[in-house]
N, C-alpha and C positions, 0 to 999 in steps of 0.2 A: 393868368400871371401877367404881370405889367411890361415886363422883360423879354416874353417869346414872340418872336417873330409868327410865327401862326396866328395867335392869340389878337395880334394887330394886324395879319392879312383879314381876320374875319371879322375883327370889328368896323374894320374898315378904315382903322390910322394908316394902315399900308397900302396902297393902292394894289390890285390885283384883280384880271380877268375870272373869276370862275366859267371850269368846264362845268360843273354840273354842283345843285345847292337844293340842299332843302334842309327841315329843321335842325338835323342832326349834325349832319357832314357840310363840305367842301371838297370838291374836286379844280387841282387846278394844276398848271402844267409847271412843271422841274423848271428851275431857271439856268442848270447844270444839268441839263439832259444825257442821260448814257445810254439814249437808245433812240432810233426813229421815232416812236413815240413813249413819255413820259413824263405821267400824271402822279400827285400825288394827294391820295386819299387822305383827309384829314378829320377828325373827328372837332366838333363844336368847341366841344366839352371840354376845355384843357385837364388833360390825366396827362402824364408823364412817358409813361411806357405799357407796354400790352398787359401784363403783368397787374396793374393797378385796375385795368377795365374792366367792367364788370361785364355778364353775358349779353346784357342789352343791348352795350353801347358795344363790343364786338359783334354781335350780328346784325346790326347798323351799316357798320365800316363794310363789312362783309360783304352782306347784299349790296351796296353801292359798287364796290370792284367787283361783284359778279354784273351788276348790268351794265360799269363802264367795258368791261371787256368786251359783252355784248354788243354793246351799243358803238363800241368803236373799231367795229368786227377784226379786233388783233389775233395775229396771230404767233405763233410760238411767243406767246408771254409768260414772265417772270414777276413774282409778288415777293417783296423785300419790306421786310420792317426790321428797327434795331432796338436796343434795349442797352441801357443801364452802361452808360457812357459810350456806345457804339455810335448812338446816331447826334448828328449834328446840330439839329435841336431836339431838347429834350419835350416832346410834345407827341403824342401816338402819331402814329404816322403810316400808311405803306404804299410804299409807288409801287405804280402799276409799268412796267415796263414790257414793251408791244412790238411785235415784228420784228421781233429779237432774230427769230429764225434765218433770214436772209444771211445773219452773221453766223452761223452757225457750220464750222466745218466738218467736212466728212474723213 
């Protein structure tokens, strides 16, 4: 789409570090972070919402937030995706949110 913001971080009209890239996805960090750490998974492919993704391109996304967790050895994290006017841009999406636990009261 000509208009989404992701769709111009990947093409690369928007400037933007990626955490981590390959065919599929983007990983790259929240620019409105709500956590110590705060990445957000995005798939290539512009689809809309989870909903529209077929099982492919979710266990794509998927395996990428299982090895950034991995890979970013977070811990007490939280996976957020929105859907159908919830999220802020309308482009699949889930951040990965890390070391959530340190906030977590007892």
């Amino acid at each position: 789409m000509s208009d989404c913001i992701f769709c111009k971080i990947i093409s690369g009209e928007l400037p933007s570090k990626s955490v981590y890239q390959d065919k599929d996805v983007m990983v790259i960090n929240d620019i409105h972070p709500q956590a110590p750490v705060h990445l957000l998974v995005i798939p290539k492919k512009h689809v809309a919402e989870f909903i529209e993704a077929d099982k492919k391109l979710v266990a794509a996304v998927m395996g990428v937030v299982k090895n950034i967790i991995k890979d970013q050895s977070l811990s007490g994290y939280r996976l957020v995706t929105n859907g159908k006017g919830a999220a802020l841009i309308d482009h699949l999406h889930v951040h990965v949110l890390g070391n959530v636990d340190k906030y977590r009261k007892l």
